[in-house]
GUMI-445407 format. One line per 8 residues: number of its first residue (from 1); their letters; for each residue x, y, z of N, C-alpha, C. Coordinates in Angstrom, 2 decimals, decimal comma, m for minus. Last residue first. Layout:
BEGIN
NUM> a> X:Y:Z:X:Y:Z:X:Y:Z  ... .
***
This chain:
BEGIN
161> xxxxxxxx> 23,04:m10,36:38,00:23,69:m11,51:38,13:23,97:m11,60:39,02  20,17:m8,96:39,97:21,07:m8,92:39,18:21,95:m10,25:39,02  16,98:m8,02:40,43:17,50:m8,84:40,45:18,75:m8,77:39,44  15,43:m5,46:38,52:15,40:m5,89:39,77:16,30:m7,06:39,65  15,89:m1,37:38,34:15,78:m2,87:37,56:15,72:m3,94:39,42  15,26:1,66:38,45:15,72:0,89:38,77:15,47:m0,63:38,23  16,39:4,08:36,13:15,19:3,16:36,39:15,61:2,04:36,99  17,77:7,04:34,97:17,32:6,08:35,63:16,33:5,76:36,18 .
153> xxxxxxxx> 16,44:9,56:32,74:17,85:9,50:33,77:17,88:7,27:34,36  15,70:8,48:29,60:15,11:9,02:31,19:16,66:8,32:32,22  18,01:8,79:27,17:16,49:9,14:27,74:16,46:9,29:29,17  20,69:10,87:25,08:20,15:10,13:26,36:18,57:9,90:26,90  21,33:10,13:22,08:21,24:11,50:23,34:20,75:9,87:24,68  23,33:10,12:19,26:23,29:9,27:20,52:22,29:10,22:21,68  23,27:10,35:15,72:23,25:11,11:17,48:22,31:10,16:18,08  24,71:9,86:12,63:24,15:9,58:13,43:24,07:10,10:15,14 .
145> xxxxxxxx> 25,00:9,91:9,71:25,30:10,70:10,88:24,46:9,80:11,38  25,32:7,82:7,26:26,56:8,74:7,14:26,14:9,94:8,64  25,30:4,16:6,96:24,76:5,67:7,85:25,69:6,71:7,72  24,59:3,33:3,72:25,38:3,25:4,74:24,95:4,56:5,95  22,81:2,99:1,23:22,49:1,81:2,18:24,27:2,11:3,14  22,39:5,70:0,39:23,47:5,07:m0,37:23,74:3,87:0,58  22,20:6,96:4,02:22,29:7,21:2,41:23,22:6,13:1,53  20,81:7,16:6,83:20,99:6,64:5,99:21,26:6,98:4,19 .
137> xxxxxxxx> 20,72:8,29:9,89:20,30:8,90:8,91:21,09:7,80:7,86  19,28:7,63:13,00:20,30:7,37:12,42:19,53:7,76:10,87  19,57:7,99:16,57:18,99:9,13:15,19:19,86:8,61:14,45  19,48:6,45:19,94:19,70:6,72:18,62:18,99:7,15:17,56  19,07:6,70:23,04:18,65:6,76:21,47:18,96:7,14:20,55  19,18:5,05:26,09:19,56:6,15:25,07:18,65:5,48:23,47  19,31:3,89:29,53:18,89:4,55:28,15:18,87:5,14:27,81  20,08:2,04:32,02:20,45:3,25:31,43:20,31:3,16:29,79 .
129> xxxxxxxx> 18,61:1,11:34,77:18,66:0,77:33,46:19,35:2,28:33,08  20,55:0,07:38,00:19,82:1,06:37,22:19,71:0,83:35,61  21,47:m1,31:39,58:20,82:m2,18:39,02:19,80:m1,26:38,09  23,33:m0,67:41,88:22,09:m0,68:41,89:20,86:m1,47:41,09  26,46:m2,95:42,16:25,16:m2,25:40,83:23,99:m2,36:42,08  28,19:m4,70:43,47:28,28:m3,13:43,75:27,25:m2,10:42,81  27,81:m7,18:42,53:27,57:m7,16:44,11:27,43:m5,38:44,24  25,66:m6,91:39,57:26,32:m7,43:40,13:26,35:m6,76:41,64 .
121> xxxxxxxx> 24,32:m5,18:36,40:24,08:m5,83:37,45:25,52:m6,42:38,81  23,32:m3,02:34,39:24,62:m3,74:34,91:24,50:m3,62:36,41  21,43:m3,00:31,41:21,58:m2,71:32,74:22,99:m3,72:33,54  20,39:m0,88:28,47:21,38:m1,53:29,35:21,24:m2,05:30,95  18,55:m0,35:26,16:18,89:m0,19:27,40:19,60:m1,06:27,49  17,47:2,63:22,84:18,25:1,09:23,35:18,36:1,04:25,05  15,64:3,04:20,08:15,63:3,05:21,57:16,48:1,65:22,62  16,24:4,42:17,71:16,10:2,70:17,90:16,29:3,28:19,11 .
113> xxxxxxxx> 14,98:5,91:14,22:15,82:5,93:15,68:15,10:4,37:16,10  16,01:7,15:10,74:15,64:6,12:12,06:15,88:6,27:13,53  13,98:9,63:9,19:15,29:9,07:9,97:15,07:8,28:10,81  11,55:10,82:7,81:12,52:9,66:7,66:13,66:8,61:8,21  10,85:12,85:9,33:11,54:13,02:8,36:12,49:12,27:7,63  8,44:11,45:11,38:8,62:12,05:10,03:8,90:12,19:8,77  10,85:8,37:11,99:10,53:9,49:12,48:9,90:10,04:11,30  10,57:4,61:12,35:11,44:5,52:11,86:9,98:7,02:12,17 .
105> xxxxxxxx> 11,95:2,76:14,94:11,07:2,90:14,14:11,11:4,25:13,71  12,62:0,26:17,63:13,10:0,98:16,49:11,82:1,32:15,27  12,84:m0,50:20,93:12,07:m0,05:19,60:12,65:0,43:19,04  15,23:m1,29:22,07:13,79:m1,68:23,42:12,51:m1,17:22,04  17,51:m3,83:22,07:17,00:m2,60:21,32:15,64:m2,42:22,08  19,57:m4,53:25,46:18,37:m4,91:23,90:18,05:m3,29:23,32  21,11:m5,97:27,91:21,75:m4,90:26,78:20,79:m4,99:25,73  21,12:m6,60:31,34:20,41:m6,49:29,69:21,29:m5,93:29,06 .
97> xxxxxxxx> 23,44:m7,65:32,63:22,32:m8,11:33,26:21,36:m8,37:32,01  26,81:m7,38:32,65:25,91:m6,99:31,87:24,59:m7,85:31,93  28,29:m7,19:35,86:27,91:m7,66:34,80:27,19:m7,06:34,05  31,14:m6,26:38,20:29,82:m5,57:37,60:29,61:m6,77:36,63  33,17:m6,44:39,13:32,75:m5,76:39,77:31,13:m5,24:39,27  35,29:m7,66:37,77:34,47:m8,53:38,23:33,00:m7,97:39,49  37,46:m6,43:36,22:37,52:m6,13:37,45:36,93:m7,29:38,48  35,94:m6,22:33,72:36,88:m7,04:34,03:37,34:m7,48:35,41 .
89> xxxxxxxx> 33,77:m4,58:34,08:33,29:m6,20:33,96:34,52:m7,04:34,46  35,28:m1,98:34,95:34,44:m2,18:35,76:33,69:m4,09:35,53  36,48:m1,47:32,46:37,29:m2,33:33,49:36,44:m2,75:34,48  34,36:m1,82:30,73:35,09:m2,71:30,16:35,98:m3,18:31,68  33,67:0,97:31,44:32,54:0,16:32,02:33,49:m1,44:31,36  35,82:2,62:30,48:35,40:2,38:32,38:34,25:1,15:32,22  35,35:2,39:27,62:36,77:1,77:28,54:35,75:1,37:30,12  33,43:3,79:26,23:33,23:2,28:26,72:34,20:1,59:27,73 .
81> xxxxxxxx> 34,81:5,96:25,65:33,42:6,13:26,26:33,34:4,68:27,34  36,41:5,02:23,54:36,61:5,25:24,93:35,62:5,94:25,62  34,97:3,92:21,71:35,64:2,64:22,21:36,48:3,32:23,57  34,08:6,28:20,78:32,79:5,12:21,29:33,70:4,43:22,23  36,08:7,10:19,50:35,77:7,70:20,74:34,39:7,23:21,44  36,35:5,55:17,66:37,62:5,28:18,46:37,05:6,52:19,97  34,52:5,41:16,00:34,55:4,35:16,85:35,62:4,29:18,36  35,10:8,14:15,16:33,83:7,96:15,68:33,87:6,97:16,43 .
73> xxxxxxxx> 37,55:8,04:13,82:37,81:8,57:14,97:36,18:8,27:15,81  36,34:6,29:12,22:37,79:5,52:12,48:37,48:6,60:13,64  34,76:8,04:10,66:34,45:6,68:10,90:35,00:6,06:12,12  33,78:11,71:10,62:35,07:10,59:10,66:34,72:8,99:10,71  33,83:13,50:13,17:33,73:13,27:12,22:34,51:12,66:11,52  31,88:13,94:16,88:33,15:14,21:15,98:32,79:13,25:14,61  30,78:16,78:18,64:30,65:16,07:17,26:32,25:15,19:16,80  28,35:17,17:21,96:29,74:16,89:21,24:29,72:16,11:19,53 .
65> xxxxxxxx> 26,47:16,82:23,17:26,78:17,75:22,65:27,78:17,99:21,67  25,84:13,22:22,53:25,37:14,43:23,54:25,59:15,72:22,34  27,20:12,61:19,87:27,40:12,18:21,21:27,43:12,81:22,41  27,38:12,48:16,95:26,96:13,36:17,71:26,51:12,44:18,90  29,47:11,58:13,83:28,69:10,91:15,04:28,47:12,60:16,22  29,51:11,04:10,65:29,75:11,86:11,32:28,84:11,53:12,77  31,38:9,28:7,90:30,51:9,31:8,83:30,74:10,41:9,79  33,00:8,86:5,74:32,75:10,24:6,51:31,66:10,95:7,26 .
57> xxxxxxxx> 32,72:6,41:5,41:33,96:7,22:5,83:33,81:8,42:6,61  29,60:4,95:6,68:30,01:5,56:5,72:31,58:6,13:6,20  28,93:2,03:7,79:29,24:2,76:8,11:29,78:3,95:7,20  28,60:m0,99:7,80:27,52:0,23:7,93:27,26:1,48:8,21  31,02:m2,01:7,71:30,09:m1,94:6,17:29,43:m1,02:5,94  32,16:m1,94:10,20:32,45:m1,15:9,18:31,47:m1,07:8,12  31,41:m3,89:12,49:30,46:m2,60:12,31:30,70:m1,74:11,20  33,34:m5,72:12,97:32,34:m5,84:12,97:31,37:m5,51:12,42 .
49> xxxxxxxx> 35,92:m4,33:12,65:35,41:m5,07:12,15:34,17:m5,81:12,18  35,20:m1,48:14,33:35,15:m1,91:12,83:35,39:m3,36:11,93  34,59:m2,83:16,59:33,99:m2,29:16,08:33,93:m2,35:14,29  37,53:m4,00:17,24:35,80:m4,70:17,16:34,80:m4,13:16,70  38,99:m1,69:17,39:39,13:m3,54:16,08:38,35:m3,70:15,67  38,19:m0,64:19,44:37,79:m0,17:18,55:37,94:m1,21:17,08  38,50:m2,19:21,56:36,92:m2,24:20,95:37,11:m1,24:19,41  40,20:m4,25:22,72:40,87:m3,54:21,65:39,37:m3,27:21,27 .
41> xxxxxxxx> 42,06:m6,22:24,75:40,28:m5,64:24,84:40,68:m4,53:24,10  42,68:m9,99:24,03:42,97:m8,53:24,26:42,02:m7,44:23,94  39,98:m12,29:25,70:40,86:m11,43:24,46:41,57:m10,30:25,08  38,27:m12,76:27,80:39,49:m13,79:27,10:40,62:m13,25:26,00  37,28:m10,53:28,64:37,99:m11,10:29,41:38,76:m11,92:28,73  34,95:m10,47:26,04:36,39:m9,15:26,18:37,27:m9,49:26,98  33,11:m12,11:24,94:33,75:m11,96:25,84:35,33:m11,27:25,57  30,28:m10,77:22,95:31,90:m11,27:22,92:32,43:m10,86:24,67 .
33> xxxxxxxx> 27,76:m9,67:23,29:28,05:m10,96:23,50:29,05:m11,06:23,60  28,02:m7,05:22,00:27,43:m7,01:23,89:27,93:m7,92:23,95  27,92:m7,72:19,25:29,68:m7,20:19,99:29,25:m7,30:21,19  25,00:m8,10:19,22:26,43:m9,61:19,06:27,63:m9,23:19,76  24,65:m5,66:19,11:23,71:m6,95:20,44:24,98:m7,70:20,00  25,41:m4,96:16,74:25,60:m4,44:17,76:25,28:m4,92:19,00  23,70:m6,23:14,98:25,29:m6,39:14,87:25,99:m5,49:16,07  21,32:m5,30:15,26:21,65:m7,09:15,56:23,27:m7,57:15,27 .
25> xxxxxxxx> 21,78:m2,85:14,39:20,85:m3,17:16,06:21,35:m4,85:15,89  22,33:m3,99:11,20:23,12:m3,19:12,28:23,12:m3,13:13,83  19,94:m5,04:10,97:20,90:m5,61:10,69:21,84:m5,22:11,81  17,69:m2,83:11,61:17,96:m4,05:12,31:19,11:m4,94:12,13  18,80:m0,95:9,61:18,85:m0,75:10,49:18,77:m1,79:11,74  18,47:m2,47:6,95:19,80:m2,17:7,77:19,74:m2,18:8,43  15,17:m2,36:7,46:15,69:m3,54:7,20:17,26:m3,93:7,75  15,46:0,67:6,86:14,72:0,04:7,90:15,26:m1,55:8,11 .
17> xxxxxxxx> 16,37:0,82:4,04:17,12:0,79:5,10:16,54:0,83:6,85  14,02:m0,82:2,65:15,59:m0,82:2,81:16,08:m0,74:3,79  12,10:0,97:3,37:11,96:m0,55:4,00:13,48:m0,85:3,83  12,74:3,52:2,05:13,16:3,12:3,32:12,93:2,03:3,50  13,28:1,69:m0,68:14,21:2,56:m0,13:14,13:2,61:1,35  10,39:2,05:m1,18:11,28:0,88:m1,18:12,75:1,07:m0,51  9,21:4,24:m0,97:9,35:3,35:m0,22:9,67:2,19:0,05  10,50:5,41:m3,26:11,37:5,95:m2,37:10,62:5,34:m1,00 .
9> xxxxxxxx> 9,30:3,74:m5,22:10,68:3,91:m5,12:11,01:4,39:m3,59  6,55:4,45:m5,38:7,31:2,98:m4,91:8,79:2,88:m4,51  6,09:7,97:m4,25:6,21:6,82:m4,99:6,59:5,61:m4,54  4,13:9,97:m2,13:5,15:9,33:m2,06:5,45:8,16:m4,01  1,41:10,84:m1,69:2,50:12,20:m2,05:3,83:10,96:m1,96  0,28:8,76:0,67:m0,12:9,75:m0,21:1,29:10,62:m0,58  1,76:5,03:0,66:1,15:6,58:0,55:0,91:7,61:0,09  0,91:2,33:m1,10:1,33:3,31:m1,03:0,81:4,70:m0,46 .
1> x> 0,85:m1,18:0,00:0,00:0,00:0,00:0,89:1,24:0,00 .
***
């Protein structure tokens, strides 16, 4: 069924990259899975090898307030965002309880967002969920921006590893 003021084409297109977009959300749940304790803990590797395809060069990432631009420097300042909570598993001081997409579905003006949570559990975790969301813009089946913001401060969760 087509909508009004639209053609086949350009809803073919987003089911497209609606379609990525779970690819990607399901390539990102997998890196949650890898155990980082047995390996040397190198996320940014992991990232791109993992995560490169979907990724344009001159991708550009917005993380809160902050921009940076770039592919290689985008992961590489994901992959230190991520350090403290990497020593905090290693440590043994914490687990990863959840990590899921909680909805994804696209906005208006086309752009996707995917509502994601976390929670990290163990002897020293409250056990707070912490959520965010992603704005991801698609061209030429790769994301060339994308912004991270934050949702509701905390929520407590119950029972941890």
């Amino acid at each position: 069924m087509m909508s009004r003021g639209r053609s086949c084409d350009s809803e073919k297109i987003e089911r497209s990259d609606l379609s990525l977009e779970t690819e990607l959300n399901a390539a990102i749940l997998e890196i949650g899975k890898e155990d980082f304790l047995l390996e040397n803990f190198d996320l940014q590797s992991l990232f791109s090898e993992s995560l490169n395809r979907y990724y344009s060069d001159e991708f550009v990432l917005w993380l809160g307030s902050e921009l940076t631009s770039g592919k290689q420097a985008a992961f590489q300042r994901l992959a230190d965002l991520l350090e403290p909570v990497h020593t905090v598993l290693e440590m043994g001081l914490g687990c990863v309880d959840i990590f899921r997409v909680v909805s994804s579905f696209q906005d208006s003006k086309g752009d996707l967002i995917s509502e994601w949570e976390a929670v990290l559990g163990g002897p020293y975790s409250i056990g707070a969920a912490i959520r965010w969301r992603t704005l991801r813009v698609w061209k030429q089946r790769v994301v060339i921006a994308e912004r991270m913001e934050p949702r509701s401060r905390w929520a407590r969760k119950g029972p941890s590893c």
